[in-house]
C-alpha positions as CSV (number, residue, x, y, z in Angstrom):
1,X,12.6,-16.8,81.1
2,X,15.9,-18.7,81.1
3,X,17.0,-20.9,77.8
4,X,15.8,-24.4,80.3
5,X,12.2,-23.0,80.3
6,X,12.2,-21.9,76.6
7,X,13.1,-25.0,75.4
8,X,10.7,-27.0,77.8
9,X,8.1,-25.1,76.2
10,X,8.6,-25.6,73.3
11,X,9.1,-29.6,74.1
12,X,5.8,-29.3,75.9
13,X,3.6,-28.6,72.2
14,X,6.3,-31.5,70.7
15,X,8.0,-28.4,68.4
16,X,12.1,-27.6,67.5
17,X,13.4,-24.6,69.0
18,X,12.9,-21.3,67.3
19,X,9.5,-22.1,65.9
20,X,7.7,-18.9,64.8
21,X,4.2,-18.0,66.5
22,X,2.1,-19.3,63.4
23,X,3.7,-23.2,63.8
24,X,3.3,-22.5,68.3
25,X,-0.9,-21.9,67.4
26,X,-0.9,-24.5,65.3
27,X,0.5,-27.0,67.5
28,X,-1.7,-26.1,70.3
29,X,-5.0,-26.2,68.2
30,X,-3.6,-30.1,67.7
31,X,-2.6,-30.8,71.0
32,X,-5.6,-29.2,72.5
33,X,-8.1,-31.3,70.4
34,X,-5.9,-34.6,71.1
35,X,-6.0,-34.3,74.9
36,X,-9.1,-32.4,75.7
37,X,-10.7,-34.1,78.3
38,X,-13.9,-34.3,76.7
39,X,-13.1,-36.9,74.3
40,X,-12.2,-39.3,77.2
41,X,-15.6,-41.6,78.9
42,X,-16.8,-40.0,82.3
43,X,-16.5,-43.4,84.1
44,X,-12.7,-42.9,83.1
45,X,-11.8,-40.3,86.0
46,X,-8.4,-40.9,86.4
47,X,-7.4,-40.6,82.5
48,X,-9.8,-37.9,82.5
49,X,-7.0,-35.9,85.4
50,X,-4.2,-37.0,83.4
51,X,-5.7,-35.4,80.1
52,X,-6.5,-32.2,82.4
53,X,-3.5,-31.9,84.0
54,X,-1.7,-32.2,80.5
55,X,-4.0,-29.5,78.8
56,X,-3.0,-27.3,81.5
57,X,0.8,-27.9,80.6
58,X,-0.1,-26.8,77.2
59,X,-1.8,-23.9,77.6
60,X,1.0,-22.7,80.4
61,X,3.6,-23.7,77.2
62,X,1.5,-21.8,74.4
63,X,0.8,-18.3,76.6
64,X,4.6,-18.1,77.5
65,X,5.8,-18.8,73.8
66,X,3.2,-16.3,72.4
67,X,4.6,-13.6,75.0
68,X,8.1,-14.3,74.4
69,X,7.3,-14.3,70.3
70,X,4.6,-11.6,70.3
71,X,7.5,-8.9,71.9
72,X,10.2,-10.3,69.7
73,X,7.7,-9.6,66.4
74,X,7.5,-5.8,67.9
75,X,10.6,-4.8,69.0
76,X,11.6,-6.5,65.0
77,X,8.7,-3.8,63.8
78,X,9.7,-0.9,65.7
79,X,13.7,-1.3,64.5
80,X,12.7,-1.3,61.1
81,X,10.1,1.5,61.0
82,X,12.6,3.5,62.6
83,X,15.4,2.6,60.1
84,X,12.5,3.6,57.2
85,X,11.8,6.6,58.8
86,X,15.5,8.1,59.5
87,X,16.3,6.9,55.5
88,X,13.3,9.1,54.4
89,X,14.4,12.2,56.5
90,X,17.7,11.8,54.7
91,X,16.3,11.8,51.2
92,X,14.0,15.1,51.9
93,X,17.4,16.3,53.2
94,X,19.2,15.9,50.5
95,X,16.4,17.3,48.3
96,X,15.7,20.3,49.5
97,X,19.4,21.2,49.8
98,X,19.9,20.5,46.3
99,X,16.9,22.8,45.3
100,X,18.7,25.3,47.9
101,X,21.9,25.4,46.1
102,X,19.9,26.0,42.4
103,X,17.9,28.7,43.8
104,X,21.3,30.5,44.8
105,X,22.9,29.7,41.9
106,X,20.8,31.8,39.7
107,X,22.6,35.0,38.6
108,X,21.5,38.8,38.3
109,X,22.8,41.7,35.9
110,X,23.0,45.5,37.2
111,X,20.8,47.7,34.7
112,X,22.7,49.9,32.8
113,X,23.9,52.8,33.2
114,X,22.9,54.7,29.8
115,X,19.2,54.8,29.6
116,X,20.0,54.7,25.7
117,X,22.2,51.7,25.8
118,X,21.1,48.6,25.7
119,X,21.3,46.0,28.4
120,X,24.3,43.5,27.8
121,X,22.9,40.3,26.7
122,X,23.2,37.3,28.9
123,X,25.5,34.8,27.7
124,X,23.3,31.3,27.7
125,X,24.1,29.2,30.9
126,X,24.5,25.8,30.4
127,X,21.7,23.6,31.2
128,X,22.4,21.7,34.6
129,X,22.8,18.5,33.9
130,X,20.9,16.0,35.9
131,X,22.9,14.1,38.8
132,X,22.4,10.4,38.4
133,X,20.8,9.5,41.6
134,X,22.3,6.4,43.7
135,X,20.1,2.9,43.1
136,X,18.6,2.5,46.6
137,X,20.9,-1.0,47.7
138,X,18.2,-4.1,48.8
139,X,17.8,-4.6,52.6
140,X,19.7,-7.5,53.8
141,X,16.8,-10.4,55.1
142,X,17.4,-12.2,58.2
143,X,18.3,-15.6,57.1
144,X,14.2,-17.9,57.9
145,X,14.8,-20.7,59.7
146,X,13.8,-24.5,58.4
147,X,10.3,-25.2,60.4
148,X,8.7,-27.9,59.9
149,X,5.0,-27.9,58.5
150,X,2.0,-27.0,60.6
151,X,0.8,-30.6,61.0
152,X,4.3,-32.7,60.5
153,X,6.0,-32.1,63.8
154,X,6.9,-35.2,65.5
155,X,7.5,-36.3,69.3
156,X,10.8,-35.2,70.1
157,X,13.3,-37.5,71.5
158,X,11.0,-40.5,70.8
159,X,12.8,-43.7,70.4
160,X,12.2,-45.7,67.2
161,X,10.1,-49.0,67.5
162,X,10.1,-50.3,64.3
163,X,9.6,-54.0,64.3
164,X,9.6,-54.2,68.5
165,X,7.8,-57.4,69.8
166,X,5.1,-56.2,72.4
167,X,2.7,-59.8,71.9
168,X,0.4,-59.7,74.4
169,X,1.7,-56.5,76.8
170,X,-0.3,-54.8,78.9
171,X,0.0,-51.3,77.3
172,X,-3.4,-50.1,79.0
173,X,-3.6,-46.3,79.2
174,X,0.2,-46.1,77.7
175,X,1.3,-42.8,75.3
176,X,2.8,-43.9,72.2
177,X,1.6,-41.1,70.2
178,X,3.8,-39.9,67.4
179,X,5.7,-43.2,67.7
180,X,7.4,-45.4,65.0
181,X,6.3,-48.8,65.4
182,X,5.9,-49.8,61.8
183,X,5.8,-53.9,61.3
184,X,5.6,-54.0,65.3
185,X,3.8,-57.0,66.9
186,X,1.3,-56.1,69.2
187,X,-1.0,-58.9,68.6
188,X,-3.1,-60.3,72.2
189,X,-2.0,-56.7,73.6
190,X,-4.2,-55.1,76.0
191,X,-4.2,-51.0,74.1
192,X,-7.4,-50.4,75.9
193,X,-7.7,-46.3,76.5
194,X,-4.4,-46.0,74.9
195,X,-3.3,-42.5,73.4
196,X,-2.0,-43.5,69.3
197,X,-2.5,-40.3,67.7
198,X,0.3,-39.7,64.7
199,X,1.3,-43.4,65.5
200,X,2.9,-45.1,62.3
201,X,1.9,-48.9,62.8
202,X,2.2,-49.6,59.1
203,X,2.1,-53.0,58.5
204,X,2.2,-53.9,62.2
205,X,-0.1,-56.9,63.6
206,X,-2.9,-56.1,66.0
207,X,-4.4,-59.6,65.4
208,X,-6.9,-60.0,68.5
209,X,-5.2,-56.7,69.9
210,X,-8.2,-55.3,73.0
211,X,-8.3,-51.5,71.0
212,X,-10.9,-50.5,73.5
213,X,-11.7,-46.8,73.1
214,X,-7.8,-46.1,72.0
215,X,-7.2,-43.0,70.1
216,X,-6.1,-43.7,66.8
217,X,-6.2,-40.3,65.3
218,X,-4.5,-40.0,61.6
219,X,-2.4,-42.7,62.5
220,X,-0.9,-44.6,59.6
221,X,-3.0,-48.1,59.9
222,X,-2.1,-49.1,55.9
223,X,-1.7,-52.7,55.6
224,X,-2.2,-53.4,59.4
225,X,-3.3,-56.7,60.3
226,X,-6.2,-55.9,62.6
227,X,-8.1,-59.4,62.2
228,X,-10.6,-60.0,65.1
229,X,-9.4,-56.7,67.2
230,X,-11.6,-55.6,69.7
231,X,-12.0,-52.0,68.2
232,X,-15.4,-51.3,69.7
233,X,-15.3,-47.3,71.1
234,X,-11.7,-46.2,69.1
235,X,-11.5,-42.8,67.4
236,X,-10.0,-43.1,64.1
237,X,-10.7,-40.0,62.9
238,X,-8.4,-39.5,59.8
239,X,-6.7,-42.4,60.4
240,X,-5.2,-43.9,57.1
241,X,-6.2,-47.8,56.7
242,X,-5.8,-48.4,53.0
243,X,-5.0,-52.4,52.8
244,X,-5.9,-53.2,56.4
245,X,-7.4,-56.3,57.3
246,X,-9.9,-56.0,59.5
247,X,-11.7,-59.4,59.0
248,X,-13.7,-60.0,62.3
249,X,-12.8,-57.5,64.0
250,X,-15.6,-55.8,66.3
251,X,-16.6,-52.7,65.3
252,X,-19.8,-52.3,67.3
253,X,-23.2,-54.2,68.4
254,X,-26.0,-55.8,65.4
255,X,-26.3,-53.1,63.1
256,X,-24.8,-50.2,65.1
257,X,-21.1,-48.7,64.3
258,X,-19.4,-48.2,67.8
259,X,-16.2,-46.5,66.2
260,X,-15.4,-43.1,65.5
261,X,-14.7,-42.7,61.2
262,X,-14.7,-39.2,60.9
263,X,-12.5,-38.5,57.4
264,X,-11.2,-41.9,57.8
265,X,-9.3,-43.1,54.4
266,X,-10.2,-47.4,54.0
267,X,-9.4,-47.7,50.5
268,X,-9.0,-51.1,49.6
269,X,-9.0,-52.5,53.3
270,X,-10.6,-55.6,54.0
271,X,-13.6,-54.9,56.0
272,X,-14.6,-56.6,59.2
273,X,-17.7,-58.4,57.2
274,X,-14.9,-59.7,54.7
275,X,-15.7,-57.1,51.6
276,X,-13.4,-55.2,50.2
277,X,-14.0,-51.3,50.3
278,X,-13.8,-49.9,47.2
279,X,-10.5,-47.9,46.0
């Protein structure tokens, strides 16, 4: 695989070059679960190809990573049990020539040669003295490289759109996931389908915004203006709306809640009723 490839993988799961395998899996748990075509409607077909056509990218991106980083973890294995192995042939080496050399240094006396005399005493040998033994020198480590966290990668290349003025765009089916577009004015827009995952839209204005069945999953919603948005069908699973005002916004039909609030943090946000949620 040349460099171009490498790198487009690793683009593909939205990760820095030279992320290890742990960060690659986690990525595509993430990206799998964000654009599995399950979690779009039926009578969607055409986002439901896009979504399929982009799992396939990732699953093409994560199987070439994991091969590439699954022989690069062996080969790293094999050198250093083969380094352990020749440093442990060297030290049984060194021992058993050592205990050689005692064994031959051992010394012997003729009997004599009276029967009547007596044997010539053996002058004491001095007791070997021990040989200090070299302290084994620490292995130099390969230098680990700065990864980001599991869940903290962001889009790369993705221009900043802090503050941008987007009143009343079509932005129907548009990707603006891991995007910056906090204090941005999107009120009157049409984000109907849209994919917001990660998005940071902190303090941004979505007054009247049509949030149609748009994915806002853990995006940062805090102190959002959301008054009278059309949020009926949205996911915003672990999404983080502390503050948010979401006087009259529609959430649903009489009594039944038509938006996804799996782990979804509302502390203090104005509810669409006009209450305050509790901190």
């Amino acid at each position: 695989m040349t460099p171009s490839e490498l790198n487009y993988c690793y683009r593909v799961l939205e990760l820095k070059p030279g992320a290890t395998l742990e960060v690659v899996d986690q990525a595509y748990k993430d990206l799998a679960f964000i654009w599995h075509p399950d979690r779009i409607p039926e009578d969607n077909q055409r986002l439901r190809k896009i979504a399929e056509d982009k799992l396939k990218e990732i699953n093409l991106a994560r199987d070439k990573l994991r091969s590439i980083l699954k022989r690069s973890t062996t080969s790293q294995y094999k050198s250093t049990r083969q380094h352990s192995t020749t440093a442990s042939t060297r030290q049984t080496t060194t021992r058993y020539s050592a205990s050689s050399t005692q064994t031959q240094a051992k010394t012997y006396y003729r009997p004599a040669a009276s029967a009547t005399s007596r044997p010539p005493q053996a002058k004491p040998q001095p007791k070997p003295q021990p040989q200090p033994q070299p302290k084994p020198q620490p292995q130099p480590q390969p230098p680990q490289a700065d990864y980001p966290p599991k869940s903290a990668y962001q889009r790369p290349h993705a221009p900043d759109m802090s503050g941008v003025d987007l009143k009343g765009a079509d932005l129907k089916e548009r990707d603006f996931s891991g995007r910056n577009l906090t204090g941005a004015d999107l009120s009157h827009a049409n984000l109907s389908d849209a994919f917001l995952h990660k998005v940071n839209l902190n303090g941004a204005c979505l007054y009247k915004a049509n949030l149609f069945r748009a994915n806002f999953l853990q995006a940062d919603l805090r102190y959002a203006n959301l008054q009278e948005a059309n949020l009926i069908g949205a996911d915003l699973s672990g999404a983080d709306l502390r503050g948010a005002n979401l006087t009259g916004a529609k959430v649903g039909m009489g009594d039944r809640i038509m938006v996804k609030l799996t782990g979804t943090i509302l502390a203090g946000a104005i509810l669409p009723d006009g209450s305050v949620h509790p901190q």
